[in-house]
N, C-alpha and C positions, 0 to 999 in steps of 0.2 A: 768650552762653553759651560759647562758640567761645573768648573771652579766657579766661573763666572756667579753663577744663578746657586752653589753653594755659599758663597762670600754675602751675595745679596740678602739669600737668606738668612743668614748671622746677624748679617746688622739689622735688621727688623726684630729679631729674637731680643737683641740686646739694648736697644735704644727705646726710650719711651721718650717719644714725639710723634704725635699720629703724622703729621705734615712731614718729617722726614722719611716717613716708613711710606707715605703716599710717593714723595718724591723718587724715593730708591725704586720704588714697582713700577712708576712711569719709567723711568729711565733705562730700568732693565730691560720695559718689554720693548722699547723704541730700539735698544741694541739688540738685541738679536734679530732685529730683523737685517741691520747692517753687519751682521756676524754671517750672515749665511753669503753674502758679497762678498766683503775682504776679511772674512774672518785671521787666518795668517797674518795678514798687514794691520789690522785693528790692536790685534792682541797677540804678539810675542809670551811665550807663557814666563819667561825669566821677566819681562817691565811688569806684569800685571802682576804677578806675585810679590817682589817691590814693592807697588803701588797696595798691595793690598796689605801685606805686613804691615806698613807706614800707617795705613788707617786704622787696623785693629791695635795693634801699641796707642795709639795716640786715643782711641777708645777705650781701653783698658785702662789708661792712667786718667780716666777723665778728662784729657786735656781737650773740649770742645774747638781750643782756637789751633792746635794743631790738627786735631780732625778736621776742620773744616778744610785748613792749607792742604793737606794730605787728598783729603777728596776735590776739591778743587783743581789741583794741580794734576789729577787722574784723570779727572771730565777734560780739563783743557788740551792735557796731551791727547786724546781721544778725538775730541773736534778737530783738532790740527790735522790728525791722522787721514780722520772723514772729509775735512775742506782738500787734502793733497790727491786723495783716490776721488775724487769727486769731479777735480777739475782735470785730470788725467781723462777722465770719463771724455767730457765735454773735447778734447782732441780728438777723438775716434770719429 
């Protein structure tokens, strides 16, 4: 969680878009609360490191349209994660 909410805060530091730095602070605080759940299953620390390298390169060279692929493809693998523990739930 610790990387998590490090990462988050890099990208705020570095990106000038208030709308994206709003978006990253929602997003992070709506994850951790489903981090204290399936934290393990959410986030393997080998895929989120991946995923986060992929987004800082793709920030570093300016490339907005691979950052946006990079973050997107993060958030999606994420929801899938949370739609698979979600409906696991709903068995019990």
């Amino acid at each position: 969680m610790q990387l998590d909410k490090k990462f988050h805060d890099l990208l705020d530091r570095i990106v000038d878009n208030n709308i994206l730095k709003e978006t990253n602070e929602r997003c992070y605080l709506r994850s951790c609360r489903l981090w204290l759940r399936f934290k393990d299953e959410l986030a393997p620390i080998d895929r989120v490191c991946k995923e986060f390298v992929l987004i800082y390169e793709a920030l570093k060279k300016k490339d907005s349209i691979l950052a946006e692929k990079a973050c997107r493809e993060h958030l999606l693998h994420s929801i899938e994660v949370i739609k698979e523990k979600f409906s696991q739930l709903e068995k019990i």
